[in-house]
N, C-alpha and C positions, 0 to 999 in steps of 0.2 A: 641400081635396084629401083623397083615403083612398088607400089598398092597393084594388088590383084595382076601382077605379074605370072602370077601360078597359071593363069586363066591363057586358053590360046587364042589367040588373034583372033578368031570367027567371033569367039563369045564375046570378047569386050569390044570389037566392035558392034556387038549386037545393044550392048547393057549402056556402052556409053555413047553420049551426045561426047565428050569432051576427055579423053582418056586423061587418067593420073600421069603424070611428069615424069622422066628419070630422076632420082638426085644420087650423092655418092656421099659417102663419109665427112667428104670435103669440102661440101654444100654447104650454102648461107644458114649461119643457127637461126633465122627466122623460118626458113623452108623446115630443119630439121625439128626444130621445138612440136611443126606442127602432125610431123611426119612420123615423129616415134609410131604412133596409133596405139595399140593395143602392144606393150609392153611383157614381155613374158619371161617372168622370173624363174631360175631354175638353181639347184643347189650346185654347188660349187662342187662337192664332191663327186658328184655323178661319174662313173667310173668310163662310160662312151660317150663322154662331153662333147668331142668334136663330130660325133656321127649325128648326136642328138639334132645339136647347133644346123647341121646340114639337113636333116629332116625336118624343122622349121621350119627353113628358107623357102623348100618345097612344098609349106604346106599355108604360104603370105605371109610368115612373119617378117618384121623386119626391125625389128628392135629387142634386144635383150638383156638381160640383167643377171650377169652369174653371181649367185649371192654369197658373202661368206661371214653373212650376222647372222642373225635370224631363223633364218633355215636351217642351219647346221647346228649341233652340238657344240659347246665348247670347245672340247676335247679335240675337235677334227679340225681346226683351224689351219694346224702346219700344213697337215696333209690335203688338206682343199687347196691351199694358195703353192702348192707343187703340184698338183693335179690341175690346176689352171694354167700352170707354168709349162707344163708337160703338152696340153693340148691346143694349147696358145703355138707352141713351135709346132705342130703337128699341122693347124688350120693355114699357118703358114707354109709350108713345105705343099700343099694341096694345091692354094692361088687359086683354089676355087671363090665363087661370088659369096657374101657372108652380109650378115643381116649388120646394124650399127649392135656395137658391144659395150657394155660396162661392166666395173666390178663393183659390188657391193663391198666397201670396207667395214670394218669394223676400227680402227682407230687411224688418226693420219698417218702415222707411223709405217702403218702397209703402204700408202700411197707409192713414194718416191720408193721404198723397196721392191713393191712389181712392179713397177716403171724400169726399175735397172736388170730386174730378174726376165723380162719377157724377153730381150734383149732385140732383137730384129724385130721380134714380133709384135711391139708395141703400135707398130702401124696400122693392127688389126683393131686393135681400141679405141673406142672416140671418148669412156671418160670414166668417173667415179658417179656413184650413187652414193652420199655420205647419210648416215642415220641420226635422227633424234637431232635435231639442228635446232640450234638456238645462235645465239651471235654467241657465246661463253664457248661453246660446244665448236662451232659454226667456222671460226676464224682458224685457228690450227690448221682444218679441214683445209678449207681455200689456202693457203699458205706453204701447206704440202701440195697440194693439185699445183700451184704455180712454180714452184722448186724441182715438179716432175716434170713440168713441162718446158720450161728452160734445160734440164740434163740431157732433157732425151730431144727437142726437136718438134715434138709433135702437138698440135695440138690435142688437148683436153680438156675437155665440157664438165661441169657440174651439177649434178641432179640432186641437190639437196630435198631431203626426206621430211616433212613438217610434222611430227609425232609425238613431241614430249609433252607430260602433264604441265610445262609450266603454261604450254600454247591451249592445252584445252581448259585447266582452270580459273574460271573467269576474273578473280584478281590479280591473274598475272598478266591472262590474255593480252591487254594490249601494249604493257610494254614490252612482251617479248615479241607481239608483231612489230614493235617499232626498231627494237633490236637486229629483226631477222630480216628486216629491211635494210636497216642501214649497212647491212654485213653483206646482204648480198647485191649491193649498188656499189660497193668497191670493186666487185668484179664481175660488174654486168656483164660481158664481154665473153666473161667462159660459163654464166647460170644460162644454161640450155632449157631447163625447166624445174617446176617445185611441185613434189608428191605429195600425196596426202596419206598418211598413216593411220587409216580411220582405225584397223583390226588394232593397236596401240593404243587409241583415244577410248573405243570400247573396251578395251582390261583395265584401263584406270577406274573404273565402274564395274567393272565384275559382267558387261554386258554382252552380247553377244546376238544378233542379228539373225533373224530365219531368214528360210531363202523366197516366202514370201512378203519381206520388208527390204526397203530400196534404205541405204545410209540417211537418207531426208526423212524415211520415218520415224529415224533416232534423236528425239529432238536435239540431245543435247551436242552428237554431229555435227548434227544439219546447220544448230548453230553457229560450229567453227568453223565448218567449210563458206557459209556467209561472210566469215569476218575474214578469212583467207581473200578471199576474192576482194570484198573490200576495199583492205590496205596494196593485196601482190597481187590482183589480177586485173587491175586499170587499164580502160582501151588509151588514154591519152599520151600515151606514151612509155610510161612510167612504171606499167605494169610487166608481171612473165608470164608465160605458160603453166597455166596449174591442173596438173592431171589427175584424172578421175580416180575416185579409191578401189583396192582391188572386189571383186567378189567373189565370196570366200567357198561358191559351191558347184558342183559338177558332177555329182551320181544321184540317184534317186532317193527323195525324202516321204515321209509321208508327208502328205499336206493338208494343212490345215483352212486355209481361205482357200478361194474359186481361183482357176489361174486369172491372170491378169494380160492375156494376150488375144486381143479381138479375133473372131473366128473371120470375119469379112474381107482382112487384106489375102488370107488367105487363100479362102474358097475363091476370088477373082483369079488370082492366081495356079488356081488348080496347085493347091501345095499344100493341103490339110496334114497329109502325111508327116512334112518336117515340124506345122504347127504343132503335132502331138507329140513327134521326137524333142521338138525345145520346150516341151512342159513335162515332160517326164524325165528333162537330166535339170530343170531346174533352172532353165534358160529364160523362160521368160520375165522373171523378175529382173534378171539381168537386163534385156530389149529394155524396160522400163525403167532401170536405173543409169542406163546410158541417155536416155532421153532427158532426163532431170539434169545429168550430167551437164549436158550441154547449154541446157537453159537455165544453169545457176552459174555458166561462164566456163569450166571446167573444159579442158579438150584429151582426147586420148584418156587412155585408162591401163593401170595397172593389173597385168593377167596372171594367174596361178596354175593355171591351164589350158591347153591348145584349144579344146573346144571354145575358147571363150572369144580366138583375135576373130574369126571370121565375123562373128556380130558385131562387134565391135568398129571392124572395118566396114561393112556394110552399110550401119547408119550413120558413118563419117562419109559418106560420097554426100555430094550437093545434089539436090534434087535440083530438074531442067526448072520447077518453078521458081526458087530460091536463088537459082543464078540468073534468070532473066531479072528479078525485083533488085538484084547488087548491080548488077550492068546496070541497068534501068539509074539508079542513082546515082551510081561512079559517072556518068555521059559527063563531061567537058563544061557542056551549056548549062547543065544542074549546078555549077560551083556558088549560085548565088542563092539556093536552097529554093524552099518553094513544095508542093504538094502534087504527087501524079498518081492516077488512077495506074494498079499495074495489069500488066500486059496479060494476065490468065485472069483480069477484070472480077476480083474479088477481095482485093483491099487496096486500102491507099499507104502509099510508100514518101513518110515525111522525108528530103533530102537530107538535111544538117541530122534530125537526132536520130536515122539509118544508118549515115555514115560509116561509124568505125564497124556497123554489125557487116554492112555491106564487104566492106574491106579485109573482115574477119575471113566471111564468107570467101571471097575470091581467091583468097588464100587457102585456104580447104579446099577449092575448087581445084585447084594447081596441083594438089598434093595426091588427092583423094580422088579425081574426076567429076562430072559430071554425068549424071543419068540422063538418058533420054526420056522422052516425055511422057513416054507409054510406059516405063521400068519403074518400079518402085522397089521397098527393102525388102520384099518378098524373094523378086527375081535376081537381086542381088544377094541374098544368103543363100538361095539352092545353088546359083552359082558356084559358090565359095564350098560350097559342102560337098560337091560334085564332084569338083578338082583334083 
């Protein structure tokens, strides 16, 4: 599979300088960590699961999430984790191409039980999503993922879920970040990545976000996703991948502030039309809360709805500016640091404290491609919506 695969040859060669990579299931967890992208949850019971999952694939997803917490009812629990069971053997029996798969459990317990129940078709799965993670919560979890994956053979990633009150109130905050650290450094090896639970951290407060405020306008959020980063999302090594929170809208609201989406990359663009289709389902707040996203550290983002991977994916490609200034730093002869004007001659690129952002970069570049020089998110969302 790649990013923007959906797209046919003419057009991404047209959009990129540097096309996205293939990878497969079986690819390096740092390629995947940053590959998930735009994450798209869907309920477990969904009664044309396997059709669903194939219209996805169709439409650039390439990461998903069948859930069986949250999204479902109590009540539906049995009959979701047979109706996963069911369509699990079904996407098997197809051997068609199929996006990376998780399940959302709800307690370890499920783990090593769909692990034995998918029975062939476990090879369709790269992992669990565990919920409300604390190290108390936290260890169970990982201990079943590892007992499933010694039974069966295969490997199994961890996507633990960051959401419980002890993580957002602030006297517990950090010894449960020291907790969820030390729980998920015994098994670095299978933490693929760490979500952020914001819609959870807002019901502890009774709160609830319009689709004209980004999770950063929340202070008290905005706070924990800071301290997230902080302690688990360290370039020196030490750190994981911490994806973006979901956002929670996608049909028309009234609204209350001005949109928040400049009219000028637009109109260059000749694409007013989609600027007014992504401020009438509520999209632009979103372009804006993926931008923040990225510049408080955060990669990829949790989706509720299709509409959402294409932006998502879009402002994850490296602009041609941002990969000349990471090349420009990575060169060989730079190892001993030092100061260069860059190469689109509008700022200066310090060697040493660029670095791991350079390195960030290159690695998105791999994943996500490359724009050409002339392309911006403009031409890459009509793109993607075209498709």
């Amino acid at each position: 599979m790649r990013h923007f695969g959906q797209l046919s040859l003419a057009v991404r060669e047209r959009l990129f300088h540097q096309e996205p990579c293939d990878f497969t299931a079986d690819s390096s967890a740092r390629t995947l960590a940053v590959a998930l992208g735009a994450t798209l949850y869907s309920p477990a019971t969904r009664p044309k699961l396997a059709d669903d999952i194939h219209k996805q694939v169709a439409r650039g997803v390439v990461s998903m999430v069948l859930c069986l917490e949250d999204s479902i009812d109590d009540s539906e629990v049995t009959d979701a984790e047979e109706n996963l069971v069911h369509h699990f053997a079904d996407l098997h029996a197809r051997g068609d191409e199929l996006p990376l798969l998780f399940i959302r459990v709800r307690e370890p317990r499920q783990i090593p039980d769909l692990a034995t129940r998918l029975g062939e078709s476990i090879g369709l799965l790269s992992g669990f999503v565990l919920p409300k993670f604390t190290e108390e919560r936290g260890v169970p979890f990982l201990e079943a993922l590892a007992a499933a994956e010694a039974a069966t053979g295969r490997r199994l990633f961890a996507m633990p879920v960051l959401e419980s009150p002890e993580l957002l109130h602030l006297e517990s905050r950090g010894e449960t970040l020291a907790g969820i650290s030390r729980t998920v450094d015994k098994y670095r090896d299978r933490v693929l990545a760490l979500r952020l639970g914001v819609t959870d951290f807002c019901s502890a407060y009774g709160l609830r976000r319009s689709p004209d405020m980004t999770a950063y306008d929340v202070k008290i959020v905005a706070s924990v996703i800071a301290d997230v980063v902080n302690v688990l999302g360290r370039a020196d090594g030490t750190g994981y991948t911490v994806t973006g929170p979901v956002w929670e809208y996608f049909r028309v609201q009234e609204r209350m502030f001005k949109p928040q989406l400049r009219r000028s990359p637009f109109m260059e663009g000749r694409a007013d039309e989609l600027r007014t289709a992504l401020i009438r389902h509520d999209l632009d707040g979103l372009l804006r809360e993926i931008e923040l996203d990225r510049a408080n550290g955060l990669t990829g983002k949790t989706c509720i709805h299709p509409s959402h991977v294409v932006p998502v994916h879009a402002l994850s490609v490296v602009s041609h500016e941002e990969f000349s200034d990471a090349r420009d730093i990575l060169r060989p002869e730079r190892e001993g640091g030092g100061v260069l004007r860059s190469a689109y001659t509008n700022k200066m690129n310090e060697v040493k404290p660029h670095r791991a952002w350079a390195e960030r970069t290159l690695l998105r570049a791999e994943v996500f491609g490359v724009a050409r020089e002339d392309i911006g998110f403009v031409e890459l969302l009509t793109a993607g919506h075209s498709a």
